[in-house]
Each structure stands twice: as structure tokens, then as C-alpha cells.
C-alpha atoms as one frame of an Amber mdcrd trajectory, in Angstrom:
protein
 -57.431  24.051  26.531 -57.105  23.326  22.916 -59.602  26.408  21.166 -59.322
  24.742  17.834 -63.004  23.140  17.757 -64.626  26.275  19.255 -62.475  28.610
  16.716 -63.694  26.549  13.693 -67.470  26.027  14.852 -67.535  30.154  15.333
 -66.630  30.465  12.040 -69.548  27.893  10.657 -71.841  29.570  12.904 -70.916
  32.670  11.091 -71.400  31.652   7.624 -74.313  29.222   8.378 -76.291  30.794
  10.909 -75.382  34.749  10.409 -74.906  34.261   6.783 -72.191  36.318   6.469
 -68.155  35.268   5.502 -66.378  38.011   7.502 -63.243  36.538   9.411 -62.537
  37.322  12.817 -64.578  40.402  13.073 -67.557  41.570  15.093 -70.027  38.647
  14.333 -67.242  35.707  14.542 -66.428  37.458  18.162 -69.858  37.549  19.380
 -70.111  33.665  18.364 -66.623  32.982  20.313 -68.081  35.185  23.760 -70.932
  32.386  23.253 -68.539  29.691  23.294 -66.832  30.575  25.902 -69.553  31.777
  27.962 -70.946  27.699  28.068 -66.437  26.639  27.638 -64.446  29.012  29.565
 -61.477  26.737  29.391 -61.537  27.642  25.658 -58.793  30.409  24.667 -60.494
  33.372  22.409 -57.480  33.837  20.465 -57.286  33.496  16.514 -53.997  32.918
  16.916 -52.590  29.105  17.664 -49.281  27.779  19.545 -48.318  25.196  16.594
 -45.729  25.397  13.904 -47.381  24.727  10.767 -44.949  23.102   7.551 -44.990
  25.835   4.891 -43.225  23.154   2.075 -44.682  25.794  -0.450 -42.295  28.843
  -1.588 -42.468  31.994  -3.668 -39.686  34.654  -4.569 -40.704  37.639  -6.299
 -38.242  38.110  -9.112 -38.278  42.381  -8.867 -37.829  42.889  -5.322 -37.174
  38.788  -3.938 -39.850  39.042  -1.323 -40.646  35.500  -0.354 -44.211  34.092
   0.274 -44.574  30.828   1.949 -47.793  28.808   1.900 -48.988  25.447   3.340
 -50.857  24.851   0.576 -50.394  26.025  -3.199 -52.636  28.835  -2.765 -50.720
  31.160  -4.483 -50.912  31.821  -8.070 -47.343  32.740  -9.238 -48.448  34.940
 -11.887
């Protein structure tokens, strides 16, 4: 089953209930066992099965690492 919904509610019940803005870490998991305890079709992964389009690239001109982003998130300087 897609965990998508259940991932991303975790997370707001992390900053909005726990107040806190950790990632995937001790409180985030806790909120995910809850999830799945009531959902145990959803996966606990934070990891997904899609491709996602990184149209966004940067080379590093001193040693021409490459950083690709979905979004420009990444300030070149």
C-alpha cells in the first residue's frame, strides 16, 4: 500500500503535535508505529519506489561533483 499519506501526516504530527522538526528520527518513528498500528498495510519505510525528475543540475567547478535537485534548492554559490 501506498505509505505516502501516513509518511507525510507523521511528519505533521511531529512538528504540530511534538513540536519538534527532527526528520526521521525517534519521535517521527514512534508517530509511524502509531500509524501502522491502526494501517498495517502501510509500509514504514522513508524511502519510496518512484523516480522523481531531477531537471535541476550543479557541477562543482574544483573537483566536478554534480548535485541534482528537483527543485532549485541549491544555492550555487
Amino acid at each position: 500500500m501506498c505509505s505516502t499519506l501516513g509518511h507525510e501526516l507523521a511528519h505533521a504530527a511531529v512538528w504540530v503535535v511534538s513540536h519538534s522538526n527532527e526528520g526521521h528520527g525517534r519521535i517521527w518513528q514512534g508517530w509511524m508505529q502509531r500509524i501502522h498500528a491502526l494501517y498495517p498495510g502501510f509500509d514504514m519505510s522513508t524511502r519510496h519506489g518512484y523516480a522523481i525528475h531531477k531537471p535541476h543540475r550543479w557541477q562543482c567547478n574544483a573537483c566536478n561533483g554534480l548535485e541534482t535537485r528537483h527543485s532549485k534548492s541549491v544555492k550555487p554559490t
